[in-house]
MIVO-534187 format. One record per residue: z, x, y of N, C-alpha, C in turn; residue number from 0; residue in three letters. Coordinates in nm, 2 decimals, padded with zeros to 4 digits. Layout:
+--------+--------+--------+--------+--------+--------+--------+--------+--------+-----+------+
:     nz :     nx :     ny :    caz :    cax :    cay :     cz :     cx :     cy : pos : code :
+--------+--------+--------+--------+--------+--------+--------+--------+--------+-----+------+
:      Z :      X :      Y :      Z :      X :      Y :      Z :      X :      Y : NUM :  Ala :
...
+--------+--------+--------+--------+--------+--------+--------+--------+--------+-----+------+
//
This chain:
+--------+--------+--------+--------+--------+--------+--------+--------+--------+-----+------+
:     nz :     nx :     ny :    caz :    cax :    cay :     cz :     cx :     cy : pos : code :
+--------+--------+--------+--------+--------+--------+--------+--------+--------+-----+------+
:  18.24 :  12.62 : -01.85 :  18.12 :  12.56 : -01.90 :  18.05 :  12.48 : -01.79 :   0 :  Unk :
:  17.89 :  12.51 : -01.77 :  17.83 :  12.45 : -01.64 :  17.80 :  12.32 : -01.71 :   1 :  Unk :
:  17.81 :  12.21 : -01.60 :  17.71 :  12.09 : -01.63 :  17.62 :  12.02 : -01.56 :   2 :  Unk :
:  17.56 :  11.95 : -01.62 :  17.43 :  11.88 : -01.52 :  17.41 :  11.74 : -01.60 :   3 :  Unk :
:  17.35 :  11.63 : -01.49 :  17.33 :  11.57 : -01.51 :  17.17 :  11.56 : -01.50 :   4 :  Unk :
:  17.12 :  11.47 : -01.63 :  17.01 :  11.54 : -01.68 :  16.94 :  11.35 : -01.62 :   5 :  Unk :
:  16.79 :  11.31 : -01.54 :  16.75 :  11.20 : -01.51 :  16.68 :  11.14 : -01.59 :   6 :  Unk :
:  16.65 :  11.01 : -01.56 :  16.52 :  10.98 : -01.63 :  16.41 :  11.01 : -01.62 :   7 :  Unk :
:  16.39 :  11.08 : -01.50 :  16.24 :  11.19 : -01.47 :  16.22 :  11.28 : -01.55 :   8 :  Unk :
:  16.34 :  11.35 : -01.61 :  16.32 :  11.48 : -01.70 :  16.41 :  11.61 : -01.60 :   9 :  Unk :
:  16.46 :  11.53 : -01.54 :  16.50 :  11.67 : -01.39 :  16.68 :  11.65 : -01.43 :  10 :  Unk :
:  16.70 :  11.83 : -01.40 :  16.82 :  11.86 : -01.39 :  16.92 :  11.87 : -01.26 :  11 :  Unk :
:  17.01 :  11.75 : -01.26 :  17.08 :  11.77 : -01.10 :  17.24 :  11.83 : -01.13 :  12 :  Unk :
:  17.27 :  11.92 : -01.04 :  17.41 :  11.96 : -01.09 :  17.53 :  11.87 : -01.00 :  13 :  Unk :
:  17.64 :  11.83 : -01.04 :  17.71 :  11.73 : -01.01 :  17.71 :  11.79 : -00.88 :  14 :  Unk :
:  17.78 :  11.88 : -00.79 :  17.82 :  11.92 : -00.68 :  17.70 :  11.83 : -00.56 :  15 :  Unk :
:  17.58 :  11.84 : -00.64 :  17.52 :  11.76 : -00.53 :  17.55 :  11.64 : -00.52 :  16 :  Unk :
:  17.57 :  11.58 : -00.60 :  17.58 :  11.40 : -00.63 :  17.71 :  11.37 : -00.51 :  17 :  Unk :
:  17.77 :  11.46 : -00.50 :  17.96 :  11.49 : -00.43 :  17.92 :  11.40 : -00.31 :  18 :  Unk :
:  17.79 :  11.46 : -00.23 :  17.78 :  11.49 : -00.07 :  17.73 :  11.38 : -00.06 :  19 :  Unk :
:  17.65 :  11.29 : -00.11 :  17.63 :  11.16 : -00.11 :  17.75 :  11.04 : -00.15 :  20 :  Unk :
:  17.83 :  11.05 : -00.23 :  17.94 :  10.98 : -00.25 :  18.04 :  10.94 : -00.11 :  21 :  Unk :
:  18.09 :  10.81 : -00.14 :  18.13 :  10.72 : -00.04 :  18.29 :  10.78 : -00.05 :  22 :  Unk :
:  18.35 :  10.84 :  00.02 :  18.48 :  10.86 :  00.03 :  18.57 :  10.83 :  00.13 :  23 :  Unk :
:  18.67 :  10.82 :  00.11 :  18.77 :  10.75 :  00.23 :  18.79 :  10.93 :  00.30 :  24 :  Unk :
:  18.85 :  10.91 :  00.45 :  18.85 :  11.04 :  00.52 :  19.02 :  11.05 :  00.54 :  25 :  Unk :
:  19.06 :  11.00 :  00.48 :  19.23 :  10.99 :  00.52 :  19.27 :  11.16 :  00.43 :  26 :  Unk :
:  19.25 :  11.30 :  00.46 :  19.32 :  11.42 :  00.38 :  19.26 :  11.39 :  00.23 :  27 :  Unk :
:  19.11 :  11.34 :  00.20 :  19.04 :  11.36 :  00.12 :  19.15 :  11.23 : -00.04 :  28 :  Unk :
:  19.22 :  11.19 :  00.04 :  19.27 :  11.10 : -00.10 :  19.18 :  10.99 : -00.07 :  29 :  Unk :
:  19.20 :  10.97 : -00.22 :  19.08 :  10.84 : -00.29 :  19.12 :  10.72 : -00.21 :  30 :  Unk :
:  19.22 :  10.71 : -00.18 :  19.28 :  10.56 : -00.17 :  19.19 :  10.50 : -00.03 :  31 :  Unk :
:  19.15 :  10.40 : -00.03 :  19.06 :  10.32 :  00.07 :  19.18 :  10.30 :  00.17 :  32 :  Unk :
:  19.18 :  10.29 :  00.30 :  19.25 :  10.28 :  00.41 :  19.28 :  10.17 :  00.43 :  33 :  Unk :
:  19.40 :  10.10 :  00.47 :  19.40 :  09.95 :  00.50 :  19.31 :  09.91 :  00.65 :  34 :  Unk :
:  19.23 :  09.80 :  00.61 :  19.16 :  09.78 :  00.72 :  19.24 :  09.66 :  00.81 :  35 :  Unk :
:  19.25 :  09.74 :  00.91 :  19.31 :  09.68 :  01.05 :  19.29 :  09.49 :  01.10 :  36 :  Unk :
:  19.17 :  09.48 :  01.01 :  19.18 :  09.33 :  01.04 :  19.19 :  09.24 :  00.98 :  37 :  Unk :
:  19.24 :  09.27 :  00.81 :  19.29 :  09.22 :  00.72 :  19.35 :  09.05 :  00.76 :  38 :  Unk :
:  19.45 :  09.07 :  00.86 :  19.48 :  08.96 :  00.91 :  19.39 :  08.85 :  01.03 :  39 :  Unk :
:  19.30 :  08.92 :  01.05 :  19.20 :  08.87 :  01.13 :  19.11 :  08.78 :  01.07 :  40 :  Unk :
:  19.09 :  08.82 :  00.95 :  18.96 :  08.74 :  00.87 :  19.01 :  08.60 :  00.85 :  41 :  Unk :
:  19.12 :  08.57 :  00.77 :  19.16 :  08.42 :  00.74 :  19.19 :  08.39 :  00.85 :  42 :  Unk :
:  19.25 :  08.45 :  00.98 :  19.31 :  08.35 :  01.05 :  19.14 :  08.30 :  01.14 :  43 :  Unk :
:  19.06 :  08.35 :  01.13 :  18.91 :  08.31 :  01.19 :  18.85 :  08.23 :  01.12 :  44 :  Unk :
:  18.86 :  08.24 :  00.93 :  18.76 :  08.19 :  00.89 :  18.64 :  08.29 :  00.87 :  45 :  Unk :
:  18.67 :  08.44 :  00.89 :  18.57 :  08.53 :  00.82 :  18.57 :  08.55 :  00.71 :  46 :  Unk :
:  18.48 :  08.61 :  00.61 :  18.47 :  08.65 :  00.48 :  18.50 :  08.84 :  00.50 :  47 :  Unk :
:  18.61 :  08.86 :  00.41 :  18.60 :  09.02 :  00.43 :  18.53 :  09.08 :  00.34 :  48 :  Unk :
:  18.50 :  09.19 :  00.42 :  18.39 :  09.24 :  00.37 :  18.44 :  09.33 :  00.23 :  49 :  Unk :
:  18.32 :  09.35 :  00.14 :  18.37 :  09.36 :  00.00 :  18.38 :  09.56 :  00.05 :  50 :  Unk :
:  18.25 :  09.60 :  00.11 :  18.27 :  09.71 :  00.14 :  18.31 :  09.75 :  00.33 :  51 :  Unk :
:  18.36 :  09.92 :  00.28 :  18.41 :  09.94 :  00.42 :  18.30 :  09.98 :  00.50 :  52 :  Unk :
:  18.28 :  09.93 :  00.64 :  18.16 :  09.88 :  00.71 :  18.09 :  10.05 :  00.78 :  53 :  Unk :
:  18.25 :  10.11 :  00.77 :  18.27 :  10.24 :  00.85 :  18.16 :  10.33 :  00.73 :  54 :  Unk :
:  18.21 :  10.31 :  00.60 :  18.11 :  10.39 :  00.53 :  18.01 :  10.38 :  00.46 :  55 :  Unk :
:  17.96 :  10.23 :  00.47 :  17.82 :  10.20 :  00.48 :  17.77 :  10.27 :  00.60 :  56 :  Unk :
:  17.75 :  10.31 :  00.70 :  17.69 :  10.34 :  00.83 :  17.67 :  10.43 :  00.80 :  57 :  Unk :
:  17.80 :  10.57 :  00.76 :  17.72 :  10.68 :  00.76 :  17.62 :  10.69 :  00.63 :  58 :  Unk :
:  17.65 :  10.60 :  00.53 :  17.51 :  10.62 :  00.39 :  17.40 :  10.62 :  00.40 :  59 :  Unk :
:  17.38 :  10.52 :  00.57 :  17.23 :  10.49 :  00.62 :  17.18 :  10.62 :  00.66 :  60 :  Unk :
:  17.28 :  10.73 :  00.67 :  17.26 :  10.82 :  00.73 :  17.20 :  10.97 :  00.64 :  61 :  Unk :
:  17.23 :  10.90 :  00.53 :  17.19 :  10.99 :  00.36 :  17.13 :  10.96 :  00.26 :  62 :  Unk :
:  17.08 :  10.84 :  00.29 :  17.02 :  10.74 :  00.14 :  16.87 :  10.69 :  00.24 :  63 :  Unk :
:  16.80 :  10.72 :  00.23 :  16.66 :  10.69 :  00.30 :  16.65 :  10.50 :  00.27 :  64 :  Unk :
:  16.69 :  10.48 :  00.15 :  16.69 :  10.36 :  00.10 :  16.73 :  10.27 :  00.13 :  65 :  Unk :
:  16.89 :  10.31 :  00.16 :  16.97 :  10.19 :  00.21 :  16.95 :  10.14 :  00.36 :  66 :  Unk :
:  16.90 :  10.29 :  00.40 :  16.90 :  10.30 :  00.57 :  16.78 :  10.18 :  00.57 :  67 :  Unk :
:  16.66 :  10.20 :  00.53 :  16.56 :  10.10 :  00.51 :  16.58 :  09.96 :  00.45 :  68 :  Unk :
:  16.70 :  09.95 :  00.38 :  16.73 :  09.79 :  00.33 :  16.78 :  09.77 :  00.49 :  69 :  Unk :
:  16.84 :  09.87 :  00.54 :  16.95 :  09.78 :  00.64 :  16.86 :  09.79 :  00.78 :  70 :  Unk :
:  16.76 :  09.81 :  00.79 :  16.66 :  09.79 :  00.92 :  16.55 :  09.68 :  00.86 :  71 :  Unk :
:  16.58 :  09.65 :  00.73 :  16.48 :  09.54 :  00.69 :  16.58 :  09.39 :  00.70 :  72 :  Unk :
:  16.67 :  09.39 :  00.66 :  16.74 :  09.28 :  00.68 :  16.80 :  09.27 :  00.81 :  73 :  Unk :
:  16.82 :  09.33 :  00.91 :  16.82 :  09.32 :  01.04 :  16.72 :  09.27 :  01.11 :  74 :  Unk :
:  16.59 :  09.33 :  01.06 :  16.46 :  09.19 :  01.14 :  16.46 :  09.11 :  01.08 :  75 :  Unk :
:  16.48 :  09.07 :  00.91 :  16.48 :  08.93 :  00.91 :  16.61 :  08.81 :  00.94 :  76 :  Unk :
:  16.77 :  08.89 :  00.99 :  16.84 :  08.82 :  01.04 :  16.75 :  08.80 :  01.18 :  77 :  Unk :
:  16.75 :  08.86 :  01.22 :  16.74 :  08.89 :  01.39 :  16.58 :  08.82 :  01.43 :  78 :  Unk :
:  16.53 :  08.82 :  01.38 :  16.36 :  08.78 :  01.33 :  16.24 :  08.89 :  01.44 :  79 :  Unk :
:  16.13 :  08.83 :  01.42 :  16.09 :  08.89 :  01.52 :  16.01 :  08.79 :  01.65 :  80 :  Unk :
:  16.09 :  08.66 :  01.60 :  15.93 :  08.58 :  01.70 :  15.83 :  08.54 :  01.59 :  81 :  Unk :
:  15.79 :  08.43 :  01.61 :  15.68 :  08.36 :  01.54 :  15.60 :  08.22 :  01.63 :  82 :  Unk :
:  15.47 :  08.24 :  01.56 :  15.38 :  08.14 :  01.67 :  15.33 :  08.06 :  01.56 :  83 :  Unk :
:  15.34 :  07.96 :  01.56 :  15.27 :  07.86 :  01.43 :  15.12 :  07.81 :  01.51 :  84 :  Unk :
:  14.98 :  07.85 :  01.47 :  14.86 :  07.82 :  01.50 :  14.81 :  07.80 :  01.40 :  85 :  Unk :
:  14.70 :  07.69 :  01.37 :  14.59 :  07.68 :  01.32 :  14.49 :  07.78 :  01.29 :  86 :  Unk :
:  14.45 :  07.89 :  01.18 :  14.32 :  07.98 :  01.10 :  14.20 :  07.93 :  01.18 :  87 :  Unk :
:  14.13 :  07.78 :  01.18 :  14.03 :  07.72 :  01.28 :  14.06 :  07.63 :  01.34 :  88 :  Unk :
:  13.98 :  07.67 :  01.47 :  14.03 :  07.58 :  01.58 :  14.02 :  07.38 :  01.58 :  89 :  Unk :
:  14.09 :  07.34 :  01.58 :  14.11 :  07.20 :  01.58 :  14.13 :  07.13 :  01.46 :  90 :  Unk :
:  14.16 :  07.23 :  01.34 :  14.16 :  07.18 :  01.22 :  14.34 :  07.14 :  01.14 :  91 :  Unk :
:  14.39 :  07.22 :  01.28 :  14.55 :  07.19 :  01.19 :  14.63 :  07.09 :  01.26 :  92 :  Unk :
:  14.68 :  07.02 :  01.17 :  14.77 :  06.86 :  01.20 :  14.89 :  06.86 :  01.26 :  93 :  Unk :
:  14.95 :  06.81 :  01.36 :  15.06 :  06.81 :  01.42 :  15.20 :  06.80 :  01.29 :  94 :  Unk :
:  15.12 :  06.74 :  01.23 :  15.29 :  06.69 :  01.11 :  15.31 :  06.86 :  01.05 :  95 :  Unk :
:  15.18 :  06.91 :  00.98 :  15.19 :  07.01 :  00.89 :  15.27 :  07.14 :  00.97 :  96 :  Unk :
:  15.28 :  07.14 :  01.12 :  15.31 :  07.20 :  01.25 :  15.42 :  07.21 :  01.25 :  97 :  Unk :
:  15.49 :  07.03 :  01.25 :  15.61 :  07.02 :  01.26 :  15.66 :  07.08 :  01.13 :  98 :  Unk :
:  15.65 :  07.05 :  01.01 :  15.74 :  07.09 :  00.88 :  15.70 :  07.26 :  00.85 :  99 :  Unk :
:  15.62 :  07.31 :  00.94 :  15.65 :  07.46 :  00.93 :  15.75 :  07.46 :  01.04 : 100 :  Unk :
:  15.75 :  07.45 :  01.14 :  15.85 :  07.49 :  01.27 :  15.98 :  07.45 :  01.19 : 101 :  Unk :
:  16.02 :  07.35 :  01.14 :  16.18 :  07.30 :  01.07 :  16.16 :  07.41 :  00.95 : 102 :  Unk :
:  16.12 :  07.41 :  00.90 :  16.15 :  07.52 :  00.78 :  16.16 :  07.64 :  00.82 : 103 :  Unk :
:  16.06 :  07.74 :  00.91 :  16.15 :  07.90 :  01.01 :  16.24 :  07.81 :  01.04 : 104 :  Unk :
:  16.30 :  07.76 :  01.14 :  16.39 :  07.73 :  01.20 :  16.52 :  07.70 :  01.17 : 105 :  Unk :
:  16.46 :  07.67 :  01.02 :  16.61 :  07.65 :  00.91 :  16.65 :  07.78 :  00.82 : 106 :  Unk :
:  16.58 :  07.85 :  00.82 :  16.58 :  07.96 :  00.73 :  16.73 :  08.07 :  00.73 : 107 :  Unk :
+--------+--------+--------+--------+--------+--------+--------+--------+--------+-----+------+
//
């Protein structure tokens, strides 16, 4: 018996596609997630481990148009791009209102 999974568009997708996008571990195709090598590295630093494995987010950027674009959007706003704090008219903006934008980017 064939099956499909049926969308909220109205569109028929047959599972075998859904497969190739799916996040799998590469250890001889078993499910089991691989122990990550720096398990002991995180507490003794003071890092937070990561909930997902970092190796197979990368290549999803590489299949999901979406994710790839969350993860080039949140990289400029870690990373920023540069900012100039000026006055719209000339000689009309206040040094104070200057300063409490520059501390606020600056804290962000």
């Amino acid at each position: 018996m064939k099956s499909y999974i049926y969308t909220d568009r109205g569109r028929l997708v047959r599972p075998g596609i859904l497969e190739k996008y799916s996040i799998k571990s590469s250890n001889n195709g078993s499910q089991q997630i691989p122990e990550d090598p720096f398990t002991s590295t995180y507490a003794a630093r003071g890092i937070v481990e990561p909930l997902y494995n970092p190796t197979q987010l990368v290549t999803l950027t590489e299949v999901n148009v979406y994710h790839n674009r969350c993860c080039k959007q949140k990289a400029l706003d870690v990373a920023g791009s540069g900012f100039v704090i000026q006055p719209t008219t000339d000689g009309k903006g206040s040094e104070t209102n200057k300063k409490k934008l520059e501390d606020f980017f600056k804290n962000r």
